[in-house]
C-alpha positions in Angstrom: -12.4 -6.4 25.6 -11.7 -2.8 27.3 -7.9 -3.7 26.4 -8.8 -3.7 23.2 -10.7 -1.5 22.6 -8.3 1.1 24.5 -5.6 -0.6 22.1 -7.4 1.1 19.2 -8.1 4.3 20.9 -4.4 4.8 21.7 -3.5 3.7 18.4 -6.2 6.4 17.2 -4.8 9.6 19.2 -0.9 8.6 18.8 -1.1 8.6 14.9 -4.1 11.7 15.0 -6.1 9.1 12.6 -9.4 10.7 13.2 -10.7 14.6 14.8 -14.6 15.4 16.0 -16.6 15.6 12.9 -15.0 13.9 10.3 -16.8 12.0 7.5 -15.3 8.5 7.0 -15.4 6.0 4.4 -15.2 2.0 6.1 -14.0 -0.5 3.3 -15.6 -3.5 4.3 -14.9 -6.8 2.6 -17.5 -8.9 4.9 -14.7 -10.4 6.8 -13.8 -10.9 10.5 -11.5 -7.4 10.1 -13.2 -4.7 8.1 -16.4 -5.8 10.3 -14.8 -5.3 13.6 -13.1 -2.2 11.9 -16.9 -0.6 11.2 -18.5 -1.8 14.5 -15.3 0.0 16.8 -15.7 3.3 14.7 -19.5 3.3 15.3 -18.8 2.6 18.7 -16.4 5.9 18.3 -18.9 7.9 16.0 -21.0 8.6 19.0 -18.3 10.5 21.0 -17.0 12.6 17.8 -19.8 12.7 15.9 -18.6 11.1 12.8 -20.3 10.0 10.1 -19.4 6.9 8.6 -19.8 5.4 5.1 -19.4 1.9 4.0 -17.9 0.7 0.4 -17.9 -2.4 -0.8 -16.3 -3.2 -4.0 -17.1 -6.8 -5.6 -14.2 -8.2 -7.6 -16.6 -10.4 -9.5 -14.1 -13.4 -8.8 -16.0 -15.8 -6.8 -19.6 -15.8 -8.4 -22.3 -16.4 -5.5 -20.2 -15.9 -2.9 -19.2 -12.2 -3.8 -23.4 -11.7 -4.7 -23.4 -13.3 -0.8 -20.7 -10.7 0.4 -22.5 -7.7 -0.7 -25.4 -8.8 0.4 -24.1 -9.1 4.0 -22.1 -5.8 3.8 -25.5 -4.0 3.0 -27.5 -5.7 5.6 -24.9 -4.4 7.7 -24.6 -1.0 7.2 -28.6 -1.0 7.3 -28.4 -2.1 10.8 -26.1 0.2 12.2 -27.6 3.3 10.5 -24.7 4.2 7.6 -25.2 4.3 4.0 -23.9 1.7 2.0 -21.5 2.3 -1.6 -21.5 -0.8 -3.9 -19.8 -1.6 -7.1 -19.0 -4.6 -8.8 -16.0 -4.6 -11.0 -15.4 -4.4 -14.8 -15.3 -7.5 -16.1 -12.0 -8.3 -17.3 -10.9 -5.1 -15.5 -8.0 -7.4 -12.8 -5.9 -8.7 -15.9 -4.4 -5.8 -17.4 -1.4 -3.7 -17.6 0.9 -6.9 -17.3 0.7 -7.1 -13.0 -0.5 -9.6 -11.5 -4.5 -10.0 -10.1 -3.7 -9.2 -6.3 -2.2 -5.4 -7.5 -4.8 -5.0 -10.1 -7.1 -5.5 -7.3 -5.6 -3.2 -5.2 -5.4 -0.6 -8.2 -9.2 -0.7 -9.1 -9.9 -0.9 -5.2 -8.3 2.6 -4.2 -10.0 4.1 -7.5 -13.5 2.8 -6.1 -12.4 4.8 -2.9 -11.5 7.9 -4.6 -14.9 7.7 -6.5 -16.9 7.5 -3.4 -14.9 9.7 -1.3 -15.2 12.8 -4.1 -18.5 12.0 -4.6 -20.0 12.2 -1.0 -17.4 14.0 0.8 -15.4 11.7 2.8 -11.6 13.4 3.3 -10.8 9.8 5.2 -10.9 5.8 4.4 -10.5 3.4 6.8 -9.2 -0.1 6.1 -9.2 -2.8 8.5 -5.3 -3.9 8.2 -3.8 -5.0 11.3 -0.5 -6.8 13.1 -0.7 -9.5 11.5 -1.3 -8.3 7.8 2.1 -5.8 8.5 4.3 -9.4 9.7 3.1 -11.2 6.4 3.8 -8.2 3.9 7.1 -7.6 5.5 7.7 -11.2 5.2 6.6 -11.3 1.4 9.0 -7.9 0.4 11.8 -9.7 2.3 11.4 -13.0 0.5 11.2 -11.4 -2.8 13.1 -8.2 -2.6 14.8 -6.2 0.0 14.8 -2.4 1.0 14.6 -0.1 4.2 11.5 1.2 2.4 9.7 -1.6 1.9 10.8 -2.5 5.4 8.7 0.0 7.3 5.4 -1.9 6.2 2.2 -0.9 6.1 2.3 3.1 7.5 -1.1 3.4 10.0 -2.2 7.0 7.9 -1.0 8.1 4.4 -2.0 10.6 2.1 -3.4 9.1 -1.6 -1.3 10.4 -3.9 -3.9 10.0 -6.3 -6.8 11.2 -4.9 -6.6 13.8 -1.9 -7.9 11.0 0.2 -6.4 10.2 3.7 -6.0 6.1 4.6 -6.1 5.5 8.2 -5.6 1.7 9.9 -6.8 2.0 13.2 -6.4 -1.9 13.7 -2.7 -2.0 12.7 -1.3 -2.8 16.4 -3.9 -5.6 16.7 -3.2 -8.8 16.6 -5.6 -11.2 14.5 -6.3 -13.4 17.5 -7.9 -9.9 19.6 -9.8 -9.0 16.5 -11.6 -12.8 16.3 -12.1 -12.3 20.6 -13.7 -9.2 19.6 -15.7 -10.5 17.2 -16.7 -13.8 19.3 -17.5 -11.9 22.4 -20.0 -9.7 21.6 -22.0 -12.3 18.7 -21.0 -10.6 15.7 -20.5 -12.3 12.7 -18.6 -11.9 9.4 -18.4 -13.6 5.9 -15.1 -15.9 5.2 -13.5 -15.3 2.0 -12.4 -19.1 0.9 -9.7 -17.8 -1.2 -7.5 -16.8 1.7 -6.8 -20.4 2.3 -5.8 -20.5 -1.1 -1.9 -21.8 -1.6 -2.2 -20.1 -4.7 -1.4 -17.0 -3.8 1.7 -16.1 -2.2 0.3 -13.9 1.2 -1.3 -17.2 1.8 1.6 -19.4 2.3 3.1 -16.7 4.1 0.0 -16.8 6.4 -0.4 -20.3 6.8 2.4 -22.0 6.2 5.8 -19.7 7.2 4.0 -17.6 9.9 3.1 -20.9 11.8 6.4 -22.3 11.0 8.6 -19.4 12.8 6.2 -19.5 15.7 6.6 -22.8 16.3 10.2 -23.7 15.6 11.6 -20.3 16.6 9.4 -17.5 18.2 6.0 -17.8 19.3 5.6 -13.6 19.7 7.5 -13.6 15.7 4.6 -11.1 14.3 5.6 -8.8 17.5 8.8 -8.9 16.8 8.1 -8.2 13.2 5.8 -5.1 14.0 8.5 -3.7 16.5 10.9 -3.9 13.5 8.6 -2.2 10.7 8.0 0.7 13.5 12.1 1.1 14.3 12.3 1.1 10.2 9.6 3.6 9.4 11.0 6.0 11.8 14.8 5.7 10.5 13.2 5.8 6.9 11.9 8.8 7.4 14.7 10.8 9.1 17.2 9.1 6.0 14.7 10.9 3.7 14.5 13.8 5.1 19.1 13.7 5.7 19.0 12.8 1.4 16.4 15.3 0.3 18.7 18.5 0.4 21.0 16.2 -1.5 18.6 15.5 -4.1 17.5 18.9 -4.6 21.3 20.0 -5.3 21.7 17.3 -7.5 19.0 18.1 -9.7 20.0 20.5 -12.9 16.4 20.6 -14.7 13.2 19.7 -14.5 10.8 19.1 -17.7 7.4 17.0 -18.1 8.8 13.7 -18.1 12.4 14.1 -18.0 15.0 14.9 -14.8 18.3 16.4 -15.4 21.0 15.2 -12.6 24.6 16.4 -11.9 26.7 13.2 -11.6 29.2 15.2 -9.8 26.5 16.1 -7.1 25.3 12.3 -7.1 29.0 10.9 -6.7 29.9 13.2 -3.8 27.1 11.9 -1.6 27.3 8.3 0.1 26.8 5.2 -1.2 23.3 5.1 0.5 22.6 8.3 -0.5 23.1 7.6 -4.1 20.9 5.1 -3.9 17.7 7.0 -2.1 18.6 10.2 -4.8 17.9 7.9 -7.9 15.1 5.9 -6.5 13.2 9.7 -5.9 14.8 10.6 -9.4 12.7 7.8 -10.7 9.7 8.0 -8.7 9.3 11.6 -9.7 9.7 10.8 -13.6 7.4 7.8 -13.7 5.0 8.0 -10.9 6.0 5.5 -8.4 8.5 2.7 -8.2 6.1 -0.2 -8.5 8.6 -2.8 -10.8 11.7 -0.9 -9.7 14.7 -3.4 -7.8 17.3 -3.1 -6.6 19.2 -4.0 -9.6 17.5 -1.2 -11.4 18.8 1.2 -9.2 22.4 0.0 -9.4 22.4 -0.5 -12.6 21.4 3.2 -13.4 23.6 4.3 -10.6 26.9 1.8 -12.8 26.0 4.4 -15.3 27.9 7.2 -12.8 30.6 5.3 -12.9 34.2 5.9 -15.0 34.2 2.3 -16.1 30.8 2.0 -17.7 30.6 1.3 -21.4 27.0 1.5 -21.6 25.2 5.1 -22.0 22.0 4.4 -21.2 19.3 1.9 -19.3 16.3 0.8 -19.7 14.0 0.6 -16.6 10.1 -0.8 -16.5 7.1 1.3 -17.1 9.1 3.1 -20.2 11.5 5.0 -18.0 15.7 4.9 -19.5 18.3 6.8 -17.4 21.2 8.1 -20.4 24.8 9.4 -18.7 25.8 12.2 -21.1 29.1 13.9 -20.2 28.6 15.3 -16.5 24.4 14.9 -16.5 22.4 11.9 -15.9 18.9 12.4 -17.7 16.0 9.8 -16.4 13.2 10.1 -18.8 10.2 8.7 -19.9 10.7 6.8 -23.5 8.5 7.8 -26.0 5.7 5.2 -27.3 5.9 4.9 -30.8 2.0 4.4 -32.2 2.0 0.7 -33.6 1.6 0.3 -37.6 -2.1 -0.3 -38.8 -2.5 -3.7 -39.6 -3.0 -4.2 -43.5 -5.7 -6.9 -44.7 -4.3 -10.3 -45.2 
């Protein structure tokens, strides 16, 4: 167990996760990894003085066993000492905005963070993510699209966009099998969540069924050699942003609200790569994010560029169209027209 737990202390000081003093919000689900996540930084709180908060959001998806969930979650944080934040979702509130359950989740998730965290002062959230989880969504982007982004996996700290929070992962160079030997060692127990055995839901085949599969038929250490990938990725991601960004600040003519004036001749001169990296921020900066946006997307506003398009103009998800006018490629946000009243039958 001292591996381990050194394992988590390493991964703590190389990624400067957490200084003496600071207040931290735990999300804790009830299972085996957000518990093990809230017991280590208690163990930890005592040598920086931290003070901990737990959140707990219930999805309202699974009837008694989320009432059973919270319950345990509170129990928990009453026995080691730190306050306890709980919110059952909305009704309704995971089916909207056309995407599917799983990011609506996620969406209505991070804002429960961002209301606790400006609430009661927490500048960090902690989330139990770890080796494992980073194999099986690098697994699921490569299965379903492909990108040296999305090839990085999940970063150990980011800054919210959204909401001046910081997320930090101290478990992400643990392996699911240490966290359960954890866990079994010293008697604690945890809540299982029966939809993650669910072949409904894509993460779940990944886990269960392709996982397994490459281990046995290929590579038994597969999710190490996956991890060792994303790490190489993230690195090289980061220096190619930070080689493109001059490009993309000569390329750009004008900024406005929710429009972003281009040079094509700037675009053109720069690699093929390049192009690619200055249209993706292009469109990141004009709708938000590039949730929806593909590959094709991106080639298909970057065909634009080219002599030998007919078409002016694209039209991209989330409202966003890129139009090629002479020398300038505007990406904007398309107005929404107001619907017509209905009229009584």
């Amino acid at each position: 167990m001292k591996a381990f737990i050194e394992k988590v202390r390493r991964t703590i000081a190389d990624y400067r996760m957490i200084a003496p003093g600071d207040r931290i919000l735990v999300g804790v689900s009830g299972g085996p990894d957000s518990v093990c996540l809230l017991h280590l930084l208690t163990r930890l709180a005592r040598d920086l003085s931290l003070r901990l908060g737990v959140a707990h959001l219930d999805h309202g998806l699974r009837a008694d066993a989320s009432d059973r969930d919270a319950a345990f979650t509170s129990d928990l944080s009453r026995f080691l000492g730190w306050p306890c934040y709980l919110k059952t979702a909305v009704p309704g509130s995971l089916h909207t905005g056309g995407i599917s359950p799983e990011e609506s989740a996620r969406k209505v998730r991070y804002a429960f963070f961002r209301e606790i965290s400006k609430g009661h002062g927490y500048k960090k959230v902690a989330l139990g993510h770890h080796a494992g989880d980073n194999a099986e969504l690098f697994l699921m982007r490569l299965v379903t699209w492909a990108g040296t982004t999305g090839a990085s996996g999940i970063p150990p700290v980011r800054e919210d966009a959204e909401g001046g929070m910081q997320i930090i992962r101290p478990l992400i160079r643990c392996t699911r099998e240490e966290i359960t030997a954890y866990l079994t060692a010293r008697g604690i127990t945890f809540m299982e969540d029966a939809t993650n055995f669910s072949p409904r839901f894509l993460r779940n085949r990944v886990r269960h069924q392709l996982i397994p599969g490459l281990k046995s038929e290929f590579n038994p250490k597969i999710e190490t050699v996956l991890n060792r990938f994303c790490t190489i990725a993230a690195a090289e991601d980061e220096w190619m942003r930070r080689l493109t960004e001059p490009m993309f600040q000569s390329a750009v003519i004008e900024t406005g609200k929710d429009a972003l004036v281009l040079s094509v001749e700037k675009i053109l001169a720069a690699p093929v790569a390049a192009q690619r990296r200055i249209l993706r921020e292009a469109l990141k900066q004009v709708k938000g994010n590039l949730r929806r946006i593909t590959f094709d997307h991106v080639e298909a506003v970057r065909f634009l560029l080219s002599t030998g398009a007919d078409a002016k103009h694209v039209h991209l998800p989330g409202g966003i169209r890129g139009v090629r006018d002479a020398g300038c490629l505007v990406i904007q946000k398309v107005p929404v027209r107001p619907r017509p009243p209905r009229t009584a039958k």
